[in-house]
PyMOL Python script that loads the backbone (N, CA, C, O; Angstrom):
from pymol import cmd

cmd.read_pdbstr("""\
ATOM      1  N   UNK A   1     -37.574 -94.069-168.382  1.00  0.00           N
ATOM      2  CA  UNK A   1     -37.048 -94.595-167.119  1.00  0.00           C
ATOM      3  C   UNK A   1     -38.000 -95.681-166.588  1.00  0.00           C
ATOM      4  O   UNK A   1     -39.212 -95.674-166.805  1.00  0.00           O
ATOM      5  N   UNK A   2     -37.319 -96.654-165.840  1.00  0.00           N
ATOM      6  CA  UNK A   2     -38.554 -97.653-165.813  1.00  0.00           C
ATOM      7  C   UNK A   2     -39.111 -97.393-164.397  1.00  0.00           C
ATOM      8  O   UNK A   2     -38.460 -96.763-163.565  1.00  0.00           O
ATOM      9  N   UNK A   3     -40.077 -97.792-164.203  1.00  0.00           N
ATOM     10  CA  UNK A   3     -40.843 -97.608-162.681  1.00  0.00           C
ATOM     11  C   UNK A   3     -39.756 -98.794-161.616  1.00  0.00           C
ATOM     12  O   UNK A   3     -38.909 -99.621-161.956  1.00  0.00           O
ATOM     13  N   UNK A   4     -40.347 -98.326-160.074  1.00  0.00           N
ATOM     14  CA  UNK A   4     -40.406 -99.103-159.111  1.00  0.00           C
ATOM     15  C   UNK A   4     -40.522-100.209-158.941  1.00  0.00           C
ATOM     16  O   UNK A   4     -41.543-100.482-158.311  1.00  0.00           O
ATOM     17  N   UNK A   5     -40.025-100.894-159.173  1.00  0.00           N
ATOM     18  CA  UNK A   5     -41.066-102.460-159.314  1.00  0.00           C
ATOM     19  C   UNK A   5     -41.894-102.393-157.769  1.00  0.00           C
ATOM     20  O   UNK A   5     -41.460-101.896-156.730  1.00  0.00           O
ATOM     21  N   UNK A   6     -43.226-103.069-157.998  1.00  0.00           N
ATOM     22  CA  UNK A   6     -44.142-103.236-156.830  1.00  0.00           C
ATOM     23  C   UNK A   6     -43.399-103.975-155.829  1.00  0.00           C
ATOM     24  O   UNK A   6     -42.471-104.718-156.150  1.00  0.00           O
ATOM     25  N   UNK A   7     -43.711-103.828-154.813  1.00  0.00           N
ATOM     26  CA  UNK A   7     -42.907-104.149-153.530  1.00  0.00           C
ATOM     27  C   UNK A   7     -41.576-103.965-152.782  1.00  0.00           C
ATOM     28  O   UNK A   7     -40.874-104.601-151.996  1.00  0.00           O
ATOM     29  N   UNK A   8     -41.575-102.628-153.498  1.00  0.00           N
ATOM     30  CA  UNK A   8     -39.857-101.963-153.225  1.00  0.00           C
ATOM     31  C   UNK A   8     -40.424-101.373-151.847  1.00  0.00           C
ATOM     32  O   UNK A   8     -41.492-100.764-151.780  1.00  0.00           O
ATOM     33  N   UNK A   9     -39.697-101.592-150.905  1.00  0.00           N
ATOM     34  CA  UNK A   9     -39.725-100.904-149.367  1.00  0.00           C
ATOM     35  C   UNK A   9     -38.578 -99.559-149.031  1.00  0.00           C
ATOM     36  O   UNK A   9     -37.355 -99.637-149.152  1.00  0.00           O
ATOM     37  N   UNK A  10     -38.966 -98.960-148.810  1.00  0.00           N
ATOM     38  CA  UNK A  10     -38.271 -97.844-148.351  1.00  0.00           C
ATOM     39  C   UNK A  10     -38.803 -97.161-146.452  1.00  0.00           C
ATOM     40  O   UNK A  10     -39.859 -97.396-145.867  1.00  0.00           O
ATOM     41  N   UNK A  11     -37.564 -96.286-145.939  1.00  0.00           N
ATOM     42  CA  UNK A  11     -37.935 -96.128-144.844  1.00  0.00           C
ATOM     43  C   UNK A  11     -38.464 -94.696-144.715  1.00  0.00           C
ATOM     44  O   UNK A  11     -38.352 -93.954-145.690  1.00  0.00           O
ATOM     45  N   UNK A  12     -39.141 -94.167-143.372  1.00  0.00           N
ATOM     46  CA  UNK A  12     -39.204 -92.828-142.935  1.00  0.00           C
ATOM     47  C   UNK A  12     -38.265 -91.974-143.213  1.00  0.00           C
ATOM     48  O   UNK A  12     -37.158 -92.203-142.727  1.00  0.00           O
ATOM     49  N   UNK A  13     -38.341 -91.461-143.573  1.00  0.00           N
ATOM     50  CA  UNK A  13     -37.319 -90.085-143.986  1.00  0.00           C
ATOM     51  C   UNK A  13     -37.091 -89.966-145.256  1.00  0.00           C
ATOM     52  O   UNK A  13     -37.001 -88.849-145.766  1.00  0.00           O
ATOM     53  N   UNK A  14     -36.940 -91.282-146.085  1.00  0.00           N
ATOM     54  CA  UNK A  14     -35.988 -91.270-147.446  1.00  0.00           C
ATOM     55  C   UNK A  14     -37.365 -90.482-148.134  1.00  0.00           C
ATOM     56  O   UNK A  14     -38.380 -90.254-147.476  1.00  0.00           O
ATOM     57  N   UNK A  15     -37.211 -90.144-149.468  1.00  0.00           N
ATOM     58  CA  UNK A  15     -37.228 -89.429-150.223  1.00  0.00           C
ATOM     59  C   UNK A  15     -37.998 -90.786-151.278  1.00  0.00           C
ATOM     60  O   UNK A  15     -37.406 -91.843-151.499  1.00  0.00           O
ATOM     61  N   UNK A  16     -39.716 -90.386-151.947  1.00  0.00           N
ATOM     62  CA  UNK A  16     -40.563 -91.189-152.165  1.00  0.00           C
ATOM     63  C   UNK A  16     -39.835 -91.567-154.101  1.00  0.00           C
ATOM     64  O   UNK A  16     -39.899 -90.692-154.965  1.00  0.00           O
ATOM     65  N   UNK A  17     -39.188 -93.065-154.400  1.00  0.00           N
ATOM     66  CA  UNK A  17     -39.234 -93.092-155.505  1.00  0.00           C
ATOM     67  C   UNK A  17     -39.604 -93.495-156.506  1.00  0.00           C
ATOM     68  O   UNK A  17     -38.824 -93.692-157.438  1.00  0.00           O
ATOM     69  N   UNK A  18     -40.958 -93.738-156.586  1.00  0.00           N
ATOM     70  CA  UNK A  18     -41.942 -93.936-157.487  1.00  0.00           C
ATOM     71  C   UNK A  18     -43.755 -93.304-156.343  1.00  0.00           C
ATOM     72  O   UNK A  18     -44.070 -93.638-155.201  1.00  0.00           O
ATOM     73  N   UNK A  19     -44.590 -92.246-157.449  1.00  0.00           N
ATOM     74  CA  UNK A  19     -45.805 -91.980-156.752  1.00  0.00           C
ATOM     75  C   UNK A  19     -46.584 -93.253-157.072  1.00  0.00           C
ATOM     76  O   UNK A  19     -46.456 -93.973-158.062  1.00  0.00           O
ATOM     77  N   UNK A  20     -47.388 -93.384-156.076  1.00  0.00           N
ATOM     78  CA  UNK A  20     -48.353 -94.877-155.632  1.00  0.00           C
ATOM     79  C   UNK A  20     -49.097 -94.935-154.706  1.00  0.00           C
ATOM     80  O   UNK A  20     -49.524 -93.877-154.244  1.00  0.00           O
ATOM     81  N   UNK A  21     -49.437 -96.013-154.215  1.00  0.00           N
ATOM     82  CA  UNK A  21     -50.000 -96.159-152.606  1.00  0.00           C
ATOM     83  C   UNK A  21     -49.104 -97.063-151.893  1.00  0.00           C
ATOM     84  O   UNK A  21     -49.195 -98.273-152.102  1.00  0.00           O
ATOM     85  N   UNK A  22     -48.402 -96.681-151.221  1.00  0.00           N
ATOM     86  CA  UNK A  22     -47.705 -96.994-150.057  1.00  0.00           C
ATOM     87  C   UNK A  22     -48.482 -97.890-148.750  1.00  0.00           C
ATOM     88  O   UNK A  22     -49.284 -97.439-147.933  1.00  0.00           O
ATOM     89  N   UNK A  23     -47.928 -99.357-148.866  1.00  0.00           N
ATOM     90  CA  UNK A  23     -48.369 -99.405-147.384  1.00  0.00           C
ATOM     91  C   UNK A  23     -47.398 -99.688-146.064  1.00  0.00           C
ATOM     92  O   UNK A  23     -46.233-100.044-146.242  1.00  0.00           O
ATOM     93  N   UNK A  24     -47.855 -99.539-144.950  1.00  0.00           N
ATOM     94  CA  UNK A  24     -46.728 -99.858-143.832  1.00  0.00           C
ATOM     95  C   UNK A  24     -46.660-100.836-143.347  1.00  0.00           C
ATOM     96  O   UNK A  24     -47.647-101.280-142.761  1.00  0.00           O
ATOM     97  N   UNK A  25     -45.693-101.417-143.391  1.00  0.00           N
ATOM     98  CA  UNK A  25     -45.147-102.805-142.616  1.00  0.00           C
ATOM     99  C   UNK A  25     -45.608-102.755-141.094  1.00  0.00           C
ATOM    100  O   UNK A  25     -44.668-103.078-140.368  1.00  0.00           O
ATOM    101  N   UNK A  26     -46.613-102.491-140.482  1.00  0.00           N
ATOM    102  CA  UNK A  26     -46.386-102.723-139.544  1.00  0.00           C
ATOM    103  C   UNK A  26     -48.131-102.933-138.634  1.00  0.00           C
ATOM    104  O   UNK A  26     -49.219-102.970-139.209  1.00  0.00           O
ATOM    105  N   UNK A  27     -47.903-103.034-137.193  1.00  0.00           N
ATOM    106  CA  UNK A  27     -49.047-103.559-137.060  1.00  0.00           C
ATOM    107  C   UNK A  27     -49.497-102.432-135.822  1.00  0.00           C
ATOM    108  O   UNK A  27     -48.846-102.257-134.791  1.00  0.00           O
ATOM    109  N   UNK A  28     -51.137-101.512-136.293  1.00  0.00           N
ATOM    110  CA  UNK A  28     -51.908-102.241-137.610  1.00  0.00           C
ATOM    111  C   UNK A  28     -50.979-101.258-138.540  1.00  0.00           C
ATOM    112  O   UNK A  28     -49.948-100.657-138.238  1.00  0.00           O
ATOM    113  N   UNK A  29     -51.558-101.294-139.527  1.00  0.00           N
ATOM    114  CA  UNK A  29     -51.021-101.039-141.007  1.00  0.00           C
ATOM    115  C   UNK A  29     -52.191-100.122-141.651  1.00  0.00           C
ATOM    116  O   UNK A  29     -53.338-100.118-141.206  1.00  0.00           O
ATOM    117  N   UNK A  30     -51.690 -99.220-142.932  1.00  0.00           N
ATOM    118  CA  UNK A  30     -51.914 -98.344-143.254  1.00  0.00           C
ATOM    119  C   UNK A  30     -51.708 -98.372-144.913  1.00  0.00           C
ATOM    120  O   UNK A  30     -51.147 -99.194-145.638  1.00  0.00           O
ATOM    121  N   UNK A  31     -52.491 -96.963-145.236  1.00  0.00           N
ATOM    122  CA  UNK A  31     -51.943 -96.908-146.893  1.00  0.00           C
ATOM    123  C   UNK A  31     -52.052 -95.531-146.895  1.00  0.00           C
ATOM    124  O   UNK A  31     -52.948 -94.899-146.333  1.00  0.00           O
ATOM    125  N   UNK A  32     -50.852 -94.927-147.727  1.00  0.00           N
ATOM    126  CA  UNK A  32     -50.909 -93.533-148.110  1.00  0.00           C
ATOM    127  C   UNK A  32     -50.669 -93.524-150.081  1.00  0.00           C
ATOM    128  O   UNK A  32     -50.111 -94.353-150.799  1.00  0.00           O
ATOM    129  N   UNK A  33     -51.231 -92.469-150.362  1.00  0.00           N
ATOM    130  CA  UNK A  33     -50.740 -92.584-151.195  1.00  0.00           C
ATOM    131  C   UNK A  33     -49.678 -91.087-151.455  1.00  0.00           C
ATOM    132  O   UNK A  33     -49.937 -90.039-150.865  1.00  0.00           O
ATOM    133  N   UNK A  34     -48.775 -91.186-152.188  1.00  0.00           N
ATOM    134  CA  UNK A  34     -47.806 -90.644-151.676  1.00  0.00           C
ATOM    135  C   UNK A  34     -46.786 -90.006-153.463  1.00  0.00           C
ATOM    136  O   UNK A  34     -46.270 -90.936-154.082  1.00  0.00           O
ATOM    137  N   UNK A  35     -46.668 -89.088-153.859  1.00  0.00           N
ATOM    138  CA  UNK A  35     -45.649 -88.321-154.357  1.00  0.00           C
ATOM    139  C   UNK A  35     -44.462 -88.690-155.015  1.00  0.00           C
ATOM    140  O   UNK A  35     -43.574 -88.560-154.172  1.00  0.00           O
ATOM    141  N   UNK A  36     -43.912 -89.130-156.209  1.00  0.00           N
ATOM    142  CA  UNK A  36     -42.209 -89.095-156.140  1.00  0.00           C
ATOM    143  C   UNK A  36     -41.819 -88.069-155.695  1.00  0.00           C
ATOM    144  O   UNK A  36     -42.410 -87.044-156.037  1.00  0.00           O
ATOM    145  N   UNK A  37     -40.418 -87.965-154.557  1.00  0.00           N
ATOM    146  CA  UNK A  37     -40.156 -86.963-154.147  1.00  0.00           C
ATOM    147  C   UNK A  37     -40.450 -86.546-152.869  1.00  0.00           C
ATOM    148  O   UNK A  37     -39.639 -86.176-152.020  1.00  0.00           O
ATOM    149  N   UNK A  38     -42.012 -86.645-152.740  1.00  0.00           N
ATOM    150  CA  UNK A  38     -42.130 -86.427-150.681  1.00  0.00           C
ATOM    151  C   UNK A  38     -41.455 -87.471-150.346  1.00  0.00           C
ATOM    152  O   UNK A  38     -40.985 -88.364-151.051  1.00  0.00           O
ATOM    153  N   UNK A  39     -41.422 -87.247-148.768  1.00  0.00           N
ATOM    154  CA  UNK A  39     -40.679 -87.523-148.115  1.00  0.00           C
ATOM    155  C   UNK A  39     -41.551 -88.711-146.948  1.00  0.00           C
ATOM    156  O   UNK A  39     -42.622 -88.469-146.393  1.00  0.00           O
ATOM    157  N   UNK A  40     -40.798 -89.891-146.817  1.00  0.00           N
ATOM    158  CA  UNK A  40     -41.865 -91.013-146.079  1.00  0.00           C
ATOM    159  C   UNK A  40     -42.200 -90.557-144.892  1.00  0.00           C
ATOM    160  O   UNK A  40     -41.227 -90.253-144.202  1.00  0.00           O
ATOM    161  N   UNK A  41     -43.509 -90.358-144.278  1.00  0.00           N
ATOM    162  CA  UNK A  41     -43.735 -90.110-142.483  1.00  0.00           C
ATOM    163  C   UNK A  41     -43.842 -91.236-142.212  1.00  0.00           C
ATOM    164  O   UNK A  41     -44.075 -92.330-142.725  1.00  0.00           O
ATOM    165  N   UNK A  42     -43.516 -90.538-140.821  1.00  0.00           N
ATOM    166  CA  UNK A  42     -43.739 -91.802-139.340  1.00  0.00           C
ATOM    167  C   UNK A  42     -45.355 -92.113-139.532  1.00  0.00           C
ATOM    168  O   UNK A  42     -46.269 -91.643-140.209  1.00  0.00           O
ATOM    169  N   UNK A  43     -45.187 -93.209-138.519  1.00  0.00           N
ATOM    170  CA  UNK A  43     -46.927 -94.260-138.618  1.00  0.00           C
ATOM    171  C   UNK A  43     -47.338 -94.214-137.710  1.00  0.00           C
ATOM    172  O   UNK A  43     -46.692 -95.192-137.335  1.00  0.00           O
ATOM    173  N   UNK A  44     -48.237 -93.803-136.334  1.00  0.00           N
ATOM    174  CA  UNK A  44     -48.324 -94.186-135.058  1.00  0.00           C
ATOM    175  C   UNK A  44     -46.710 -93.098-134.299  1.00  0.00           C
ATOM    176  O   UNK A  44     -46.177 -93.520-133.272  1.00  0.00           O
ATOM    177  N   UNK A  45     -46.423 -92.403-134.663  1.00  0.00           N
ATOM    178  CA  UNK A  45     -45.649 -91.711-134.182  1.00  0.00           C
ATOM    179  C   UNK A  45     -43.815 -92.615-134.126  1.00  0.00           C
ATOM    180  O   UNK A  45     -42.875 -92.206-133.443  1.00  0.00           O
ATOM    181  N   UNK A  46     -43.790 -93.705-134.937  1.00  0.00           N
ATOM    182  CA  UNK A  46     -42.613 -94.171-134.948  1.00  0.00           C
ATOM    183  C   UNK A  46     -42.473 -94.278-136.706  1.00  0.00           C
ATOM    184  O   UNK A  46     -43.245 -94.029-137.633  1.00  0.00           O
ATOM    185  N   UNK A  47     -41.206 -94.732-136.619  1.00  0.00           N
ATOM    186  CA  UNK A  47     -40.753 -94.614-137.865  1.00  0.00           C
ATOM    187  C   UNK A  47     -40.850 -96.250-138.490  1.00  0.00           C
ATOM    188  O   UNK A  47     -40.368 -97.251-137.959  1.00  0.00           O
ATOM    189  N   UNK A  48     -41.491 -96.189-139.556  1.00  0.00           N
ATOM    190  CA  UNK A  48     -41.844 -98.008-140.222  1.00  0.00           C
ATOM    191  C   UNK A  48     -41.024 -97.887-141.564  1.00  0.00           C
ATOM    192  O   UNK A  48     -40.252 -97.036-142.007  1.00  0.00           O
ATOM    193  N   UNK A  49     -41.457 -98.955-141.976  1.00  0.00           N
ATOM    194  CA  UNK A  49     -41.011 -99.300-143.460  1.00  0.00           C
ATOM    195  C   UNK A  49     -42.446 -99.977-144.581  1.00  0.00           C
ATOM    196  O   UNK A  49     -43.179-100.966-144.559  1.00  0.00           O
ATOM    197  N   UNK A  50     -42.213 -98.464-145.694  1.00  0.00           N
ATOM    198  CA  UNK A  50     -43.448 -98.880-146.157  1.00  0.00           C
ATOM    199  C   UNK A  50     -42.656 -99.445-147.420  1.00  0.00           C
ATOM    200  O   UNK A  50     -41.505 -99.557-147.842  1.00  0.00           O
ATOM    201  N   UNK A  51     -44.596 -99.869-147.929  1.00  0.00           N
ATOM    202  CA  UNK A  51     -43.737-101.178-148.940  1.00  0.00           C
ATOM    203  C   UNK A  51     -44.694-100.557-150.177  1.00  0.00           C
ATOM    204  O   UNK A  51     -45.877-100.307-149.948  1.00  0.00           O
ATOM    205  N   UNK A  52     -44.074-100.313-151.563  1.00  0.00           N
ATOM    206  CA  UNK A  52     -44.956-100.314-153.121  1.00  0.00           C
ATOM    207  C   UNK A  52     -46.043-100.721-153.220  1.00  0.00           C
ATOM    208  O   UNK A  52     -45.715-101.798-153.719  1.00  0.00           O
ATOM    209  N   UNK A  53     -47.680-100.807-153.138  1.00  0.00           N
ATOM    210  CA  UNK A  53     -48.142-101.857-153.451  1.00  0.00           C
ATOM    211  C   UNK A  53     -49.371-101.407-154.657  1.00  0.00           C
ATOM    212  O   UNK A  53     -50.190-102.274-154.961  1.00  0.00           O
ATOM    213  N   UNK A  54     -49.462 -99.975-155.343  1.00  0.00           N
ATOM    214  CA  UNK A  54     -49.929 -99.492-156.231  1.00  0.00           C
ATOM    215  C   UNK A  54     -48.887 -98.641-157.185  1.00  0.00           C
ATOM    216  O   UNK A  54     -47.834 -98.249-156.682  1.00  0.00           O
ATOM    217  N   UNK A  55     -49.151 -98.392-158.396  1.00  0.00           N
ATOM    218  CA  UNK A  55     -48.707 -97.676-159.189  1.00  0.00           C
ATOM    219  C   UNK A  55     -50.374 -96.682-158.823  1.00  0.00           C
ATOM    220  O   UNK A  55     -51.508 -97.096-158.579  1.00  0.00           O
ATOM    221  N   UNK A  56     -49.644 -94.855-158.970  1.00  0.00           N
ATOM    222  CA  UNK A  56     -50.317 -93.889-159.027  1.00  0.00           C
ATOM    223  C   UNK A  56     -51.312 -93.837-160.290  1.00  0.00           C
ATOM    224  O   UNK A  56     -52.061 -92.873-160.448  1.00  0.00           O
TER     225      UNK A  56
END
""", "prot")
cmd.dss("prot")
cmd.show_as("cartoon", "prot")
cmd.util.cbc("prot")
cmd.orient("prot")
């Protein structure tokens, strides 16, 4: 199966599809690294859109 390509964005809630480091669109900004399968959290207590920017 092929990976994520880097810079795929997904939102809070959805369901993680490729494990990596995740960062958040937003300001300031953040990195998680994160699971296929968990589930995206909120950032600062709101909901962002994080973006691919490592393979696990």
């Amino acid at each position: 199966m092929a990976k994520t390509p880097i810079g795929t964005t997904c939102s809070t809630g959805q369901k993680c599809p490729e494990s990596g480091v995740w960062k958040a669109l937003s300001a300031p900004s953040t990195t998680i690294p994160l699971s296929e399968g968990e589930t995206f959290p909120p950032y600062n207590s709101k909901a962002v859109t994080w973006q691919l920017i490592s393979y696990a």
